[in-house]
BAKETOR-400961 format. One record per residue: residue number from 1; residue in three letters; chain; x, y, z of N, C-alpha, C in turn. Coordinates in nm, 4 decimals, m for minus. Each point is the difference from the previous one (the first is absolute). Example, Ala and Ser with C-alpha at 12.3 -4.5 7.8 and 13.67 -1.06 7.14 Angstrom:
// residues 2
n,res,chain,n_c1,n_c2,n_c3,ca_c1,ca_c2,ca_c3,c_c1,c_c2,c_c3
1,ALA,A,1.3190,m0.5690,0.7800,m0.0890,0.1190,0.0000,0.0900,0.1200,0.0000 $
2,SER,A,m0.0350,0.1050,m0.0720,0.0820,0.1190,0.0060,m0.0770,0.1090,0.0730 $
***
This chain:
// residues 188
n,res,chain,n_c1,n_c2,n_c3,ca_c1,ca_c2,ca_c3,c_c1,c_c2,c_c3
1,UNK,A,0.9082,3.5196,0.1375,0.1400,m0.0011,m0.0355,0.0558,m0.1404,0.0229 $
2,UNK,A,0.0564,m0.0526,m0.1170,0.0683,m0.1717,0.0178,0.0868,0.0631,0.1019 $
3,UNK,A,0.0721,m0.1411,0.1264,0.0743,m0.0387,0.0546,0.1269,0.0492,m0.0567 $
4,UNK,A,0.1271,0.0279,0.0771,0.1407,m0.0117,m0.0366,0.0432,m0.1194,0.0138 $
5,UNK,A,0.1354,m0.0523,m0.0343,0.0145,m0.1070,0.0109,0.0457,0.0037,0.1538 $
6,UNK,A,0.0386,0.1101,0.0694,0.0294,m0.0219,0.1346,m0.1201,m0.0094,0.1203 $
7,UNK,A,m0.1309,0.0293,m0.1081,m0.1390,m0.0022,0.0939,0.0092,m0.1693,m0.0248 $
8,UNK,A,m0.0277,m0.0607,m0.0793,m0.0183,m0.1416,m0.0318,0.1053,m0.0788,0.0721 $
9,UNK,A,0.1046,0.0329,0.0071,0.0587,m0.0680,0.1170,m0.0183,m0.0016,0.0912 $
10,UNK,A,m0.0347,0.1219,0.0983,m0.0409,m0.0119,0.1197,m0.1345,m0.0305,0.0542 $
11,UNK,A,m0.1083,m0.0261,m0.1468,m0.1193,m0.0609,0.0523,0.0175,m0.1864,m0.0671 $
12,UNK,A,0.0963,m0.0460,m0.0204,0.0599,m0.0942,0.0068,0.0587,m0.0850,0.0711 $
13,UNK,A,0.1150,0.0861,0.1305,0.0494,0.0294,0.0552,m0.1321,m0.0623,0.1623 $
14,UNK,A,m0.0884,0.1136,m0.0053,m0.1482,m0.0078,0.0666,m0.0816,m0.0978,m0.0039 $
15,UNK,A,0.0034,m0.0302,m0.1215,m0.0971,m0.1698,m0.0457,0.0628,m0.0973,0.0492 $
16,UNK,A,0.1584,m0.0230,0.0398,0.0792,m0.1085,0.0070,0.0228,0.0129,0.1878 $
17,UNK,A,m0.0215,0.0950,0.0289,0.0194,0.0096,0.1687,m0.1868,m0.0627,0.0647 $
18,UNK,A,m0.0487,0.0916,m0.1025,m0.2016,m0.0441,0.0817,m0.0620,m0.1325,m0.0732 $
19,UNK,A,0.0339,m0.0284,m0.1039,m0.0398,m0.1045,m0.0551,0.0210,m0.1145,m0.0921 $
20,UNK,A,0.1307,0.0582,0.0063,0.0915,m0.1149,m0.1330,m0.0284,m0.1344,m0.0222 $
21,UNK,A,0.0524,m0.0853,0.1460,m0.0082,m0.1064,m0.0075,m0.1700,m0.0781,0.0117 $
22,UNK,A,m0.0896,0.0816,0.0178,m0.1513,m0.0674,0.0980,m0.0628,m0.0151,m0.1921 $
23,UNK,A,0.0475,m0.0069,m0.1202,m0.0468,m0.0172,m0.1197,0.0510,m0.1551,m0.0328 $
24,UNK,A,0.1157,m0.0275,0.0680,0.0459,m0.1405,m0.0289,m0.0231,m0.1173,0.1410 $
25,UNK,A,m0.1099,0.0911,0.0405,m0.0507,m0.1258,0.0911,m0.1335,m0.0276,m0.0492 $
26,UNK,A,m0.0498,0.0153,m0.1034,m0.1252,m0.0484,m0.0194,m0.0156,m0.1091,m0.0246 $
27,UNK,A,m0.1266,m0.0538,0.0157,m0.0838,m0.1461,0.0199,m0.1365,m0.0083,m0.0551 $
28,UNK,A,m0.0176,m0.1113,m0.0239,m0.1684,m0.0387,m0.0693,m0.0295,0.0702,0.1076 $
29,UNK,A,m0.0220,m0.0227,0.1091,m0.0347,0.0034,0.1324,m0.1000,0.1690,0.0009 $
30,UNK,A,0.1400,0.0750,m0.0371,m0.0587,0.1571,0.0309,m0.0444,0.0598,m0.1596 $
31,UNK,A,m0.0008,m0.0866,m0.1010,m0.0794,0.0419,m0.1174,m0.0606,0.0758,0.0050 $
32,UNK,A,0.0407,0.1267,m0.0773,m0.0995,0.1313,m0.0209,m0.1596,m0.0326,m0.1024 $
33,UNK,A,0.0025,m0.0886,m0.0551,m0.0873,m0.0040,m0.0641,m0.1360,m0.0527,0.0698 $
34,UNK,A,0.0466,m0.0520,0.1110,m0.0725,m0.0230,0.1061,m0.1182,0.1033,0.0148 $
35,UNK,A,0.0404,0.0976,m0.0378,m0.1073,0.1256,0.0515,0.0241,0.1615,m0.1335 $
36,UNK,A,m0.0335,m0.0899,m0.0973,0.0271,0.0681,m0.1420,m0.0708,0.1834,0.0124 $
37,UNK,A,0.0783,0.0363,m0.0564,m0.0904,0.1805,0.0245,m0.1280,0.0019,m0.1269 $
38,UNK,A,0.0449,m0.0784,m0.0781,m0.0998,m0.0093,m0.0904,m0.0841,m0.1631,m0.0698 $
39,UNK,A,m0.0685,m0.0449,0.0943,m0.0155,m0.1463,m0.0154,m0.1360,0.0276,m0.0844 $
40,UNK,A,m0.0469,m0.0858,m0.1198,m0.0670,m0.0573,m0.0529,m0.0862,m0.0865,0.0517 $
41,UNK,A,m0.1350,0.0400,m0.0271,m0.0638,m0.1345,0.0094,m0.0518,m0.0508,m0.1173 $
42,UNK,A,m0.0060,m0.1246,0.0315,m0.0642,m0.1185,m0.1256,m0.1525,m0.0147,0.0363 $
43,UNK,A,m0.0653,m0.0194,m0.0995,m0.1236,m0.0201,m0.0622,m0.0852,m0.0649,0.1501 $
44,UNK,A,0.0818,m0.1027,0.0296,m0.0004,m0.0806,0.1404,0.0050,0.0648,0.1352 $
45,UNK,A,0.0067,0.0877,m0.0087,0.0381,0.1183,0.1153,0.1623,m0.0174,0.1134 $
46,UNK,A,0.0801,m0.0594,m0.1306,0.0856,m0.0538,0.0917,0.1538,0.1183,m0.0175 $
47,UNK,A,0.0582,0.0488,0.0502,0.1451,0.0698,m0.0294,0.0779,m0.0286,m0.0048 $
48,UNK,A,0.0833,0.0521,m0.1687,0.0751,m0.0745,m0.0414,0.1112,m0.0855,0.0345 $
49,UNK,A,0.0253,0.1232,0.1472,0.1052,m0.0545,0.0665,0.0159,m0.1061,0.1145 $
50,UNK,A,m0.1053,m0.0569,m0.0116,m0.0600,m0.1136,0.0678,0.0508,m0.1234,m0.0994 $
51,UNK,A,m0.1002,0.0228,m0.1111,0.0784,m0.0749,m0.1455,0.0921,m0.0487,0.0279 $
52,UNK,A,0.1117,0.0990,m0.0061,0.1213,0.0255,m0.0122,0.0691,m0.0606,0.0869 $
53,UNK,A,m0.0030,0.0012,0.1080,0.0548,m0.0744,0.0851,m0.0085,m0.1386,0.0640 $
54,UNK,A,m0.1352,m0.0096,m0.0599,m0.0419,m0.1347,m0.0047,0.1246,m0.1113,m0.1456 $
55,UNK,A,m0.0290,0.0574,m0.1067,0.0933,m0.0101,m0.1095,0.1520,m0.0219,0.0254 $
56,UNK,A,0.0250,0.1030,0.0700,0.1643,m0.0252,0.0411,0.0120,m0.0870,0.0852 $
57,UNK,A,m0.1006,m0.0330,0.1100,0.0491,m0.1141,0.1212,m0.0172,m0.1035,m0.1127 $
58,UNK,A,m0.0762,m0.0219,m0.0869,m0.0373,m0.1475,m0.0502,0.1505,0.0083,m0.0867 $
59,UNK,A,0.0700,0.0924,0.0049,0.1056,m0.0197,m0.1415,0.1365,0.0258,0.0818 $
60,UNK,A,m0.0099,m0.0026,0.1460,0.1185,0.0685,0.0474,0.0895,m0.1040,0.0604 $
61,UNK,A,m0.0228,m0.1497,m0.0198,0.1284,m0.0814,m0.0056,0.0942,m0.0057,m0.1209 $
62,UNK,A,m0.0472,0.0216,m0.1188,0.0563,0.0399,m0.1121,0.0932,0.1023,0.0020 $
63,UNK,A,m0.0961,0.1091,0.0711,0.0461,0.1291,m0.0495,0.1488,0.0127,0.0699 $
64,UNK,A,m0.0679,m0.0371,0.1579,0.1893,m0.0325,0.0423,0.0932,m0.1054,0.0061 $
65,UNK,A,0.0196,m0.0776,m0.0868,0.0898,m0.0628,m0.0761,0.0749,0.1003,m0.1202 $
66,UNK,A,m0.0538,0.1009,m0.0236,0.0596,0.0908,m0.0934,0.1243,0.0861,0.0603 $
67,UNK,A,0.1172,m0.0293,m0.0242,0.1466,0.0730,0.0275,0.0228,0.1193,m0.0719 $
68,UNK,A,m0.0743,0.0674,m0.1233,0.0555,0.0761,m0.0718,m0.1394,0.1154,0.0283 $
69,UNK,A,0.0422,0.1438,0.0446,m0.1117,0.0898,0.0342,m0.0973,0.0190,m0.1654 $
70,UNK,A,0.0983,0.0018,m0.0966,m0.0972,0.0354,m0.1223,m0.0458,m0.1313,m0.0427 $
71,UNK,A,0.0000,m0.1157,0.0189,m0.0689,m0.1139,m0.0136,m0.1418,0.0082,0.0711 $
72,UNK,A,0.0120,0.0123,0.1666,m0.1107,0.0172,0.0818,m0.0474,0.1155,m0.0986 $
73,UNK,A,0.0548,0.0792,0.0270,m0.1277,0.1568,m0.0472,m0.0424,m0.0665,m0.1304 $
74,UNK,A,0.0475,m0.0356,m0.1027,m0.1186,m0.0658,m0.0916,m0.0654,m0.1151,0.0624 $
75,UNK,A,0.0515,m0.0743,0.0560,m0.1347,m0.0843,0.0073,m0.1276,0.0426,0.0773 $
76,UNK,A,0.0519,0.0750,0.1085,m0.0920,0.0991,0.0501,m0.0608,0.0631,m0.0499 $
77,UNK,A,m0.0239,0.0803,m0.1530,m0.0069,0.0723,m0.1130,m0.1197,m0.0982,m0.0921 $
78,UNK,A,0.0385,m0.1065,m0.0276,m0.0954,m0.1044,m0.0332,m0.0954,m0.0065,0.0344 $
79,UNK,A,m0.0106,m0.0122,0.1817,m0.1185,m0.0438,0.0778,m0.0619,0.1320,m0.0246 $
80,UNK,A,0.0761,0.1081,0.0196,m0.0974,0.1349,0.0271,m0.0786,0.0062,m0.1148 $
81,UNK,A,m0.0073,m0.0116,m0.1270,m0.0855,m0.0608,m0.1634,m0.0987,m0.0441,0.0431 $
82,UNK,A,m0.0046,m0.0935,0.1062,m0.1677,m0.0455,0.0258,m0.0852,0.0796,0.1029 $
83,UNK,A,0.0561,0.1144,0.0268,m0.0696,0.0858,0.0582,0.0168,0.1102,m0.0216 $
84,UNK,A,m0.1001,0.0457,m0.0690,m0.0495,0.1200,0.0191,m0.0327,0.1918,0.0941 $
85,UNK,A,0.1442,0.0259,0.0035,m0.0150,0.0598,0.1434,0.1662,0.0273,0.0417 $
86,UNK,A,0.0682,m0.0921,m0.0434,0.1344,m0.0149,0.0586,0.0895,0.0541,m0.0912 $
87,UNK,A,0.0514,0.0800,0.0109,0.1190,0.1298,m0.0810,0.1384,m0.1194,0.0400 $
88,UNK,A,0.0828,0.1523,m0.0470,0.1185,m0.0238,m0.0094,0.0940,m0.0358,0.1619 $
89,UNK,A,m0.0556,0.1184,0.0723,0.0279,0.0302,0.1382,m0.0364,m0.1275,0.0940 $
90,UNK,A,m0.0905,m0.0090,m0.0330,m0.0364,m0.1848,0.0994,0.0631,m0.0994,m0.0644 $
91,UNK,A,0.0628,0.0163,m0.1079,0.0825,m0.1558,m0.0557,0.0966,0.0172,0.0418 $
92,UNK,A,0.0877,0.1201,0.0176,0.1007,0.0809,0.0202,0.0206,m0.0415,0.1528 $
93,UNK,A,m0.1026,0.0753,0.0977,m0.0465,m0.0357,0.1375,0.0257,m0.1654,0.0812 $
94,UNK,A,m0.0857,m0.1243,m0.0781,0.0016,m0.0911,0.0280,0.0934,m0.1110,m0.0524 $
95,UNK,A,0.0826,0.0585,m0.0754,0.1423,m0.0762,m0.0510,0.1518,0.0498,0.1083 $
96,UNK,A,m0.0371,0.1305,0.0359,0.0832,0.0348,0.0855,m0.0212,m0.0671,0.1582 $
97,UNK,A,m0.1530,0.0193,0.0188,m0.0274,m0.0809,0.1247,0.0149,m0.1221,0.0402 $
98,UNK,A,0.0111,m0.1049,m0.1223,0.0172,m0.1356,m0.0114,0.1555,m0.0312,m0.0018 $
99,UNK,A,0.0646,0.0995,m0.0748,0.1541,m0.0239,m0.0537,0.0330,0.0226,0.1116 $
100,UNK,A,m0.0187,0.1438,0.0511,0.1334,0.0167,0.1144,0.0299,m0.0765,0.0942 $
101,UNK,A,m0.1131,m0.0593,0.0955,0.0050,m0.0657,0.1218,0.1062,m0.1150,m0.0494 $
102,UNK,A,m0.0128,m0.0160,m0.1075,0.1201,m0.1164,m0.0437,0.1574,0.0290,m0.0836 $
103,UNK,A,m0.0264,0.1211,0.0142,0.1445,0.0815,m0.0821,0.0028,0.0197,m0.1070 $
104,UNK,A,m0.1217,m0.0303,m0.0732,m0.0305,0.0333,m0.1723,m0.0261,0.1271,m0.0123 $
105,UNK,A,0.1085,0.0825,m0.0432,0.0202,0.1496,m0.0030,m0.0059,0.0683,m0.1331 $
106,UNK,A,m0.0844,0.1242,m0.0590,0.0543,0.0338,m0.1561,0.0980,0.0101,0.0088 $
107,UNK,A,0.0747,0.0250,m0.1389,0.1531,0.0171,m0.0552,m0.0290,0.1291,m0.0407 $
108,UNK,A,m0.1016,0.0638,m0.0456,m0.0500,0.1651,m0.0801,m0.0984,0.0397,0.1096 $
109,UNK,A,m0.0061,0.0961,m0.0870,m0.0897,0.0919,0.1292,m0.1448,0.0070,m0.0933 $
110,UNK,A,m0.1183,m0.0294,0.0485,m0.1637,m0.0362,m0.0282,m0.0243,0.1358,0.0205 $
111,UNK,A,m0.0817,0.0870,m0.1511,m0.0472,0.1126,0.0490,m0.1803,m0.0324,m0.0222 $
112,UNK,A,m0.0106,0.0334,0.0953,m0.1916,m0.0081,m0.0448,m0.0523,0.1440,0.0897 $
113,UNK,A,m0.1263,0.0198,m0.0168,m0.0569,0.1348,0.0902,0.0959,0.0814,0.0378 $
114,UNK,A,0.0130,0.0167,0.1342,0.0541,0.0705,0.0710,0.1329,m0.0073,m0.0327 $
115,UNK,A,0.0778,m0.0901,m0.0539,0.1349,0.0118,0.0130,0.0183,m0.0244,m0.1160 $
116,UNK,A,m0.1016,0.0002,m0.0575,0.0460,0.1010,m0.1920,m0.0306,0.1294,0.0066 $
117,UNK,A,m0.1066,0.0717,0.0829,0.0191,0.0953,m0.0020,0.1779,0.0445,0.0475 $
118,UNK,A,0.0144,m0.0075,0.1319,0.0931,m0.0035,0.0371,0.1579,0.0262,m0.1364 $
119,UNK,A,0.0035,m0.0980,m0.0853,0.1099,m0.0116,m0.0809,m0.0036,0.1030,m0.0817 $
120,UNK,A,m0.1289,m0.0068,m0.0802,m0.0054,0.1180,m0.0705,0.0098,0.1425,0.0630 $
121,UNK,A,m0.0249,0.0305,0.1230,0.0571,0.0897,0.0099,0.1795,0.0310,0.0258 $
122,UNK,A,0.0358,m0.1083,m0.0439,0.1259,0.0269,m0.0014,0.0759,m0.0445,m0.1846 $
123,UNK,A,m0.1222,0.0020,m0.0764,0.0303,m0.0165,m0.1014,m0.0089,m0.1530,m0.0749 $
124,UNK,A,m0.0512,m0.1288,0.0942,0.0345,m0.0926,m0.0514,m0.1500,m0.1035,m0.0270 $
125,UNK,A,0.0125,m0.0379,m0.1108,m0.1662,m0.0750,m0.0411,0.0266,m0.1749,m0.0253 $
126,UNK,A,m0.1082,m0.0544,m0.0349,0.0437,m0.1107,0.0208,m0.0887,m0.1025,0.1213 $
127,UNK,A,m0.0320,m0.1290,m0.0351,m0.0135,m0.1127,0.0751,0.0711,m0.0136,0.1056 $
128,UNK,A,0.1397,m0.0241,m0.0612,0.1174,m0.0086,0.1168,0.1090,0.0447,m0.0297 $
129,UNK,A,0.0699,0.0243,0.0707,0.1891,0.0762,m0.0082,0.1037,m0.0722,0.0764 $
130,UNK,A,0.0994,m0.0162,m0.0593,0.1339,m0.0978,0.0317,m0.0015,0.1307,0.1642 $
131,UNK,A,0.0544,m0.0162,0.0528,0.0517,0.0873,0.1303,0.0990,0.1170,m0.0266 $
132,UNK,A,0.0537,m0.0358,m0.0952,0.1201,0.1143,m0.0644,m0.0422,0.0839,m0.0716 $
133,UNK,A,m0.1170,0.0214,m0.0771,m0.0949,0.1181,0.0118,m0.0068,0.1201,0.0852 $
134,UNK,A,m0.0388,m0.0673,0.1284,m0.0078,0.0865,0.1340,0.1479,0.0235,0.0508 $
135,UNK,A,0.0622,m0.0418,0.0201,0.1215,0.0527,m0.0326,0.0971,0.0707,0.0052 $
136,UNK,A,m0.0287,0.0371,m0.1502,0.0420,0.0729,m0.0813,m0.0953,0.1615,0.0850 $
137,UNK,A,m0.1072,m0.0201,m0.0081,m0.0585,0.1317,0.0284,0.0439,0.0711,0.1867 $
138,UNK,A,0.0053,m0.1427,0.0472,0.1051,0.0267,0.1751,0.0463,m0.1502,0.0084 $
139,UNK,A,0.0998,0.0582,0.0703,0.1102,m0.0926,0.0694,m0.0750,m0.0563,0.1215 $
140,UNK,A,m0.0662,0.0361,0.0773,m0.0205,m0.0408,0.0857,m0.1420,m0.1359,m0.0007 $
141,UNK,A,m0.0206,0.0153,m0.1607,m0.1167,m0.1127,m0.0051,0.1238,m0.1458,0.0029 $
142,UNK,A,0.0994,0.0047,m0.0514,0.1080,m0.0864,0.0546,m0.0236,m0.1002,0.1336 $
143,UNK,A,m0.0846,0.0699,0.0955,0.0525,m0.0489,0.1541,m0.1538,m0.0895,m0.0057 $
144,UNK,A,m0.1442,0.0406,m0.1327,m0.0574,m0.1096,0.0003,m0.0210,m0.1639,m0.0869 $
145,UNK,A,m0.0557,m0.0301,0.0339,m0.0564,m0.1029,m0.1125,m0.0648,0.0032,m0.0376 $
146,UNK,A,m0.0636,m0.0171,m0.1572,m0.1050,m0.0044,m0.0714,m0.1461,m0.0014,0.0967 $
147,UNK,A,m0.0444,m0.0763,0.1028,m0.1498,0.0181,0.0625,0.0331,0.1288,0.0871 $
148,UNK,A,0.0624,0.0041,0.0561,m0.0014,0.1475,0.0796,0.0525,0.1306,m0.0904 $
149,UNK,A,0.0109,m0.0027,m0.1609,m0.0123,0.1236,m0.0543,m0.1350,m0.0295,m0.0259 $
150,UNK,A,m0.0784,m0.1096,m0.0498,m0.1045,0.0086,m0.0263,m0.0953,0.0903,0.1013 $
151,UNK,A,0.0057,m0.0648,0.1215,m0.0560,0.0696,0.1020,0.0272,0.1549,0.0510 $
152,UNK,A,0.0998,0.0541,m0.0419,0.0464,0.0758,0.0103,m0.0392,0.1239,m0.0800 $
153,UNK,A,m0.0379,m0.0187,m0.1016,m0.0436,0.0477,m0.1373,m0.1585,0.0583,0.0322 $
154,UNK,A,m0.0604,m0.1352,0.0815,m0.1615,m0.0051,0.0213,0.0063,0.0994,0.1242 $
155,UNK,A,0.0360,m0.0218,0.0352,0.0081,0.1084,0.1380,0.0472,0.1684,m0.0251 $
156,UNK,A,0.1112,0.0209,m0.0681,0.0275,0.1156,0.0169,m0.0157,0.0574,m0.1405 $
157,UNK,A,m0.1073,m0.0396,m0.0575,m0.0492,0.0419,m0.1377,m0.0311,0.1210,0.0103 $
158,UNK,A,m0.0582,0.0389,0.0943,m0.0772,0.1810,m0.0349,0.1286,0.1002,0.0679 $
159,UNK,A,0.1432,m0.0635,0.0991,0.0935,0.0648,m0.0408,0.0562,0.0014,m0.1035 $
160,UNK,A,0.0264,m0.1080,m0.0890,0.0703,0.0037,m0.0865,m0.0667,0.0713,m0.1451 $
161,UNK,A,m0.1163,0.0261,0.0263,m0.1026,0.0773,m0.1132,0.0310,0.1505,0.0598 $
162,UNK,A,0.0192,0.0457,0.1104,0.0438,0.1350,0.0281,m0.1280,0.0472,0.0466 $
163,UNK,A,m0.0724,m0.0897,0.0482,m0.1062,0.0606,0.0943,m0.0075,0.0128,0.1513 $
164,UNK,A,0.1009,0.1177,0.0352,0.0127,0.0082,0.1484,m0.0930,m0.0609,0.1222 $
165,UNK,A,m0.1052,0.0902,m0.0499,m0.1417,m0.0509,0.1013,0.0098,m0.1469,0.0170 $
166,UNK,A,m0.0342,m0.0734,m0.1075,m0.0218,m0.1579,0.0625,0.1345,m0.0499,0.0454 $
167,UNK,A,0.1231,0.0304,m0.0451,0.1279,m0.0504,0.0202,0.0221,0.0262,0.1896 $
168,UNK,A,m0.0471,0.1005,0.0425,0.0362,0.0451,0.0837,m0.1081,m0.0704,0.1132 $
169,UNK,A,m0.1036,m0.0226,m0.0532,m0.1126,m0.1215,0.1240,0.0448,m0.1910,m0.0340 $
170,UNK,A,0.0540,0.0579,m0.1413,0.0994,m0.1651,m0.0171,0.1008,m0.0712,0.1312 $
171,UNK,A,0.0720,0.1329,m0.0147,0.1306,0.0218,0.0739,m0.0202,m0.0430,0.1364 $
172,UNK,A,m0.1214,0.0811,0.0309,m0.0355,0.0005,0.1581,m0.0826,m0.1077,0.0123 $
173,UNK,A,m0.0489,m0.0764,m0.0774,m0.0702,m0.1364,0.0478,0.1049,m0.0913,0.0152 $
174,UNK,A,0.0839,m0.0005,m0.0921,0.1222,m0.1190,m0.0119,0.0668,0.0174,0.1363 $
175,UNK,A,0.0598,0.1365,0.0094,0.0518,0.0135,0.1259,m0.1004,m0.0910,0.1516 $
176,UNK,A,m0.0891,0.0576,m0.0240,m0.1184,m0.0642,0.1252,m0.0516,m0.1358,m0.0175 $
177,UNK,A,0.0661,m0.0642,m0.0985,m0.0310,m0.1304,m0.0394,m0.1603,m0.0209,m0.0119 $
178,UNK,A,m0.0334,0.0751,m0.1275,m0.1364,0.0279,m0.0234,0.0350,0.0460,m0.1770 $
179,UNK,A,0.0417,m0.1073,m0.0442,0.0249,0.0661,m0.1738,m0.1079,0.0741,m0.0639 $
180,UNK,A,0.0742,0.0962,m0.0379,m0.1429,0.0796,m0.1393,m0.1111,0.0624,0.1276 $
181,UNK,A,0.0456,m0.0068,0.1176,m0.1219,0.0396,0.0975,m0.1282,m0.0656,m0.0192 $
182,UNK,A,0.0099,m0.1267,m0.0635,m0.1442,m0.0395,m0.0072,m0.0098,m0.1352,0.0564 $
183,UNK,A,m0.1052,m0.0546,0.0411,m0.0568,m0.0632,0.0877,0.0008,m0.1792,m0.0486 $
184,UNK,A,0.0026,0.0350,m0.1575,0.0011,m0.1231,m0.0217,0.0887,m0.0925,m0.0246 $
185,UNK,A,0.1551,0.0384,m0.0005,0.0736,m0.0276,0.0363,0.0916,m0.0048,m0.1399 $
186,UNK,A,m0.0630,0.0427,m0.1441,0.0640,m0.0006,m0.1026,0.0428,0.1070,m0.0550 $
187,UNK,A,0.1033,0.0549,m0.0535,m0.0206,0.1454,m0.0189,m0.0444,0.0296,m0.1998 $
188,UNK,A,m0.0007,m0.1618,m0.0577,m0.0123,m0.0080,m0.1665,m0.1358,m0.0229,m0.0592 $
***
């Protein structure tokens, strides 16, 4: 059974008391891609996300000189082209990790995996969405900004799909500061 709009507020409401702000402290530093759930290897026996990060340090005086979040995410988008391995979610990932520590914030909200699932279950498809999208569907997405609906979306996706069971070990990991109850620290 989808959410009411008064369930979505109060797991909104929940996201913004256990974890709101800890999405706009990210850093190269704590890069998820660091430890990819699904890494590639090359011919070389090497993983991709080794590549990858090798790639971004060699490109990451550039990258932060970039003031505008959809500037970084393409150029970030570019580099990911020479490798093989790297989706949407790690360009997505490492433009946010690079931008924020310096205040380079989206203006829309980034749906990829988890937090496209997430949208669509509330009806909405798409790359990305102005914020007034969300909205429109609650008032209370108002009190975020574009990266913390993103995050928001990725996290409470299997509530917002109306699947009690996982919503409800969601709920209780976030609460215990243990998102998605899983270990690896991503819930997308």
């Amino acid at each position: 059974m989808k959410p009411t709009k008064e369930q979505i507020a109060e797991y909104i409401k929940e996201y913004l008391a256990y974890k709101g702000n800890d999405v706009m402290n990210r850093n190269w530093n704590m890069m998820l891609i660091h430890r990819l759930q699904f890494d590639r290897i090359d011919e070389s026996g090497v993983p991709c996300s080794k590549r990858w990060i090798a790639l971004v340090e060699q490109n990451i005086d550039e990258l932060k000189q970039l003031n505008d979040f959809d500037k970084l995410h393409t150029k970030v988008a570019k580099l990911a082209e020479k490798i093989v391995g790297i989706g949407p979610l790690t360009v997505y990932d490492t433009a946010t990790c690079i931008g924020f520590e310096r205040g380079v914030f989206p203006k829309q909200v980034y749906l990829n995996q988890g937090a496209a699932a997430g949208a669509k279950a509330l009806g909405i498809k798409g790359r990305k969405q102005p914020q007034e999208v969300f909205n429109i569907i609650c008032g209370e997405f108002e009190q975020m900004n574009p990266a913390q609906i993103e995050d928001f979306l990725c996290i409470y996706k299997s509530c917002l799909q109306g699947d009690e069971i996982k919503c409800k070990k969601v709920r209780h990991g976030l609460k215990n500061n243990n998102v998605c109850g899983s270990s690896r620290g991503c819930c997308c």
